[in-house]
VOKEMAR-19369 format. One record per residue (C-alpha): residue number from 1; residue in one letter; y, z, x. Coordinates in Angstrom, 1 decimal, decimal comma. Each point is the difference from the previous one (the first is absolute). Example, Ala and Ser with C-alpha at 12.3 -4.5 7.8 and 13.67 -1.06 7.14 Angstrom:
BEGIN
<atom i="1" aa="A" y="-4,5" z="7,8" x="12,3"/>
<atom i="2" aa="S" y="3,4" z="-0,7" x="1,4"/>
# end
This chain:
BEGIN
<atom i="1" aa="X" y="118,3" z="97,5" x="140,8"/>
<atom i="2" aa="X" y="-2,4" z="-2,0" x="-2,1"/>
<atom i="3" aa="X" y="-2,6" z="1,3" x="-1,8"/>
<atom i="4" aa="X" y="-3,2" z="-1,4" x="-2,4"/>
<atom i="5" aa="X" y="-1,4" z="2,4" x="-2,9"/>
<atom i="6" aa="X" y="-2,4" z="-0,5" x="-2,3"/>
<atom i="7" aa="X" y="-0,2" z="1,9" x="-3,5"/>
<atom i="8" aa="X" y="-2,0" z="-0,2" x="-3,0"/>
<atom i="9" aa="X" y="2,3" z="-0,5" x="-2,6"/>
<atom i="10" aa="X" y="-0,9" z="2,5" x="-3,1"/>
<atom i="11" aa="X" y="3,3" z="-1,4" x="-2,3"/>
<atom i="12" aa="X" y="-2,2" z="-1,7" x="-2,0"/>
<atom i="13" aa="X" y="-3,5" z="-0,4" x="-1,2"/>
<atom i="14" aa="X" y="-1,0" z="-3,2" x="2,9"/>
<atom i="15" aa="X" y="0,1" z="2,0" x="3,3"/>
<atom i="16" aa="X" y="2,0" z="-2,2" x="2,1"/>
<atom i="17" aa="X" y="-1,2" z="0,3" x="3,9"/>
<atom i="18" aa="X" y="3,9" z="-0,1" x="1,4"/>
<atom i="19" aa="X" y="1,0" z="-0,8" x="3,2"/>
<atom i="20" aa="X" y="3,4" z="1,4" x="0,6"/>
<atom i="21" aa="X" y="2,2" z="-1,7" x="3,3"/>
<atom i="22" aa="X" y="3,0" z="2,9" x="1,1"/>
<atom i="23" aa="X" y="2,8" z="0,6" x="2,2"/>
<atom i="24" aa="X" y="1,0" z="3,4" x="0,2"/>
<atom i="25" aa="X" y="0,6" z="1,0" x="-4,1"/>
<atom i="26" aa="X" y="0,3" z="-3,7" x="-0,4"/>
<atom i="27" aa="X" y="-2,4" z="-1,7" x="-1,9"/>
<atom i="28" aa="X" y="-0,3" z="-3,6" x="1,4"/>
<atom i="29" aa="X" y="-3,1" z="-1,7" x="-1,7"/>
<atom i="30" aa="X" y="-2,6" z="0,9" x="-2,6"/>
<atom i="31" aa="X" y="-3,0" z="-1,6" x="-0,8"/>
<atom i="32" aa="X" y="-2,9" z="0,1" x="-2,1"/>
<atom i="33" aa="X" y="1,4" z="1,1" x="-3,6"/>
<atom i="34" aa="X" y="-0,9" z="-1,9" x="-2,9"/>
<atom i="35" aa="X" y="3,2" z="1,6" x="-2,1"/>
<atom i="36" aa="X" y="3,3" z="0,7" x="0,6"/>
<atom i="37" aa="X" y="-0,5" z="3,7" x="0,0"/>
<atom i="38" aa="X" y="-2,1" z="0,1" x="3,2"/>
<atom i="39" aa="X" y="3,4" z="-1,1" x="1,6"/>
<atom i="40" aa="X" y="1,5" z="3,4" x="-1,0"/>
<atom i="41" aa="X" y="-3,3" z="2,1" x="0,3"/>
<atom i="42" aa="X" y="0,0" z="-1,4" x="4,0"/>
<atom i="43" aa="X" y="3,8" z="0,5" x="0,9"/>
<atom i="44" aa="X" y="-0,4" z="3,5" x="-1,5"/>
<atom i="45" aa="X" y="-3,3" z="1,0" x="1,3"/>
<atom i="46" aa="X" y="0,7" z="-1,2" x="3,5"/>
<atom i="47" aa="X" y="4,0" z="1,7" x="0,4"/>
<atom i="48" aa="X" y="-0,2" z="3,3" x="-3,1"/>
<atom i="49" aa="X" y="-3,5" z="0,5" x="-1,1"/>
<atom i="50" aa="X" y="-0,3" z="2,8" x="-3,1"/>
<atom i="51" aa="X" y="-2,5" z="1,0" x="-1,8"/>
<atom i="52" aa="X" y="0,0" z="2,2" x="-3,2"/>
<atom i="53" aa="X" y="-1,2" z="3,4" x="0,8"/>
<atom i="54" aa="X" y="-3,1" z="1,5" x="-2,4"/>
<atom i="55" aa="X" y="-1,7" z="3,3" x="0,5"/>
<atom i="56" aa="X" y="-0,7" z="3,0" x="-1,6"/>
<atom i="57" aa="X" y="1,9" z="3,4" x="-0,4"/>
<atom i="58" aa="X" y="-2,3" z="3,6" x="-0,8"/>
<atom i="59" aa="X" y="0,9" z="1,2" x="-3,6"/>
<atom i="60" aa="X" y="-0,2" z="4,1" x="-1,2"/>
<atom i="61" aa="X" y="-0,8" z="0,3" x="-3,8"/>
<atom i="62" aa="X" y="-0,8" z="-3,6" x="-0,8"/>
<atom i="63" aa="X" y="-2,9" z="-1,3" x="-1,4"/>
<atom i="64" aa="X" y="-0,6" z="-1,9" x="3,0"/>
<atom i="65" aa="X" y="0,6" z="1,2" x="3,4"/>
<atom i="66" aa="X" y="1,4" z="-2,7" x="1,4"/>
<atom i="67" aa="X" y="3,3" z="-2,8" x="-1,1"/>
<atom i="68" aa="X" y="0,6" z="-3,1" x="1,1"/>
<atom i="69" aa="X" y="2,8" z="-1,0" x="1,4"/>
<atom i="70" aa="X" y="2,2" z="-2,9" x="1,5"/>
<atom i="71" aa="X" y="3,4" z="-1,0" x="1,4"/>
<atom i="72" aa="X" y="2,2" z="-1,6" x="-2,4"/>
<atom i="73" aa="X" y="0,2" z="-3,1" x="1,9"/>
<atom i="74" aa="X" y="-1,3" z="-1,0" x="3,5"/>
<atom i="75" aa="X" y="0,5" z="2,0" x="3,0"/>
<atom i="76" aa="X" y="0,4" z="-1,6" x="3,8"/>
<atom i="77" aa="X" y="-3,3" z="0,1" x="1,4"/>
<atom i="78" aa="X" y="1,1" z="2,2" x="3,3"/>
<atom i="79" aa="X" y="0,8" z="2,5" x="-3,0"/>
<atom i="80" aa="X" y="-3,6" z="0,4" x="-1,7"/>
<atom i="81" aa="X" y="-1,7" z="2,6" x="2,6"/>
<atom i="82" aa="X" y="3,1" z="2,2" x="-0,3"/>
<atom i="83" aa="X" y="0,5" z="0,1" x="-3,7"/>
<atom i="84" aa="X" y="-4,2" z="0,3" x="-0,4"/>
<atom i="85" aa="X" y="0,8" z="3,4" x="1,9"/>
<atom i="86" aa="X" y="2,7" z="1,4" x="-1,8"/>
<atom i="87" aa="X" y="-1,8" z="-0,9" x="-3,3"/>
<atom i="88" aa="X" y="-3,6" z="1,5" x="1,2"/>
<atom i="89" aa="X" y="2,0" z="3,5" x="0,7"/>
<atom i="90" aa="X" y="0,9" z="-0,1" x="-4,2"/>
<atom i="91" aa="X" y="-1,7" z="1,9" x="-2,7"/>
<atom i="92" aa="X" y="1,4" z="-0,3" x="-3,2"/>
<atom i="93" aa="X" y="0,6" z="2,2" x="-3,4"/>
<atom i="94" aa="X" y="-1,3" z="-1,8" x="-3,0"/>
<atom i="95" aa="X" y="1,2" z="-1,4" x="-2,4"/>
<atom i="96" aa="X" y="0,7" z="-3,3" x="1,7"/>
<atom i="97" aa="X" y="1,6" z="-2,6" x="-1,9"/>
<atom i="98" aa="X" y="-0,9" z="-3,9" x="0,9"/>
<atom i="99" aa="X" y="3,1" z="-1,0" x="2,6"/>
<atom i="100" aa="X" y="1,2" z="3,4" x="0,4"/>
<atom i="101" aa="X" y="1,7" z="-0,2" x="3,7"/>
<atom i="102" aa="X" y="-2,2" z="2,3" x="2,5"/>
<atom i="103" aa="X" y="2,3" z="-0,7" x="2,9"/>
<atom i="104" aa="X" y="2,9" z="-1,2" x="0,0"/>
<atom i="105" aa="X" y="1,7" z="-2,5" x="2,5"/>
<atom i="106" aa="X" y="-3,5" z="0,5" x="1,8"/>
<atom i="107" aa="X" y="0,4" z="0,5" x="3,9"/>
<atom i="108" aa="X" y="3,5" z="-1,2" x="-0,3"/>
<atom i="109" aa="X" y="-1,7" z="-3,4" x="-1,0"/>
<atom i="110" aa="X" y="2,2" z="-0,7" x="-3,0"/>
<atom i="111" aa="X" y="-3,0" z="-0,3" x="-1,9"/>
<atom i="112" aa="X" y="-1,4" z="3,1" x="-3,1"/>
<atom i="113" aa="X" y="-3,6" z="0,5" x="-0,2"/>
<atom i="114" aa="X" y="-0,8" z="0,6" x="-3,8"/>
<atom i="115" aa="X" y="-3,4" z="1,1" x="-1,9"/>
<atom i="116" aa="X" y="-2,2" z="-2,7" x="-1,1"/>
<atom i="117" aa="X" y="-1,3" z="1,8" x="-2,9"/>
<atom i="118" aa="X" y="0,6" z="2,9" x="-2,4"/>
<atom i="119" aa="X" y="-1,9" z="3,1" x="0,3"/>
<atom i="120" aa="X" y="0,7" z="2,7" x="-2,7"/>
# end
């Protein structure tokens, strides 16, 4: 079945307006990229889309009460509501060395989340 998406493209600084031509998983046509990397941006956008996963994670006996954190490298996108819940149910012991793995293998995702910052 053929299908027509359009994405901004966000692999580089111009902002391509894409326009993505599919069959199934297959990508047939894109159009509208200026570089060679809206190519990839589009096939992987329109068949896997990931995101990297940032958020914070409560902290006991730090000077802030809060850490950042972030998955180690992007996460499918069906994954990101899922692994925000498991990582909103967290509160952490300091200290909390900067990429210290908070959950490993997150949801079964393959993918750590780590802390974004050390907090003595």
């Amino acid at each position: 079945m053929r299908e027509t998406r359009k994405f901004l493209c966000v692999s580089c600084p111009v902002g391509c307006a894409l326009t993505v031509v599919l069959d199934g998983t297959n990508l047939l046509e894109v159009e509208g990229n200026v570089c060679a990397r809206g190519v990839e941006y589009a096939k992987n956008e329109a068949v896997n889309p990931t995101r990297t996963f940032t958020s914070t994670v409560r902290v006991r006996g730090a000077s802030l009460p809060v850490c950042p954190v972030r998955s180690r490298k992007p996460l499918p996108l069906r994954e990101v509501f899922r692994v925000s819940r498991e990582v909103a149910k967290l509160t952490l012991d300091a200290p909390l060395e900067i990429g210290q793995v908070i959950i490993e293998d997150v949801c079964g995702s393959g993918v750590d989340i780590v802390a974004s910052r050390t907090l003595k």
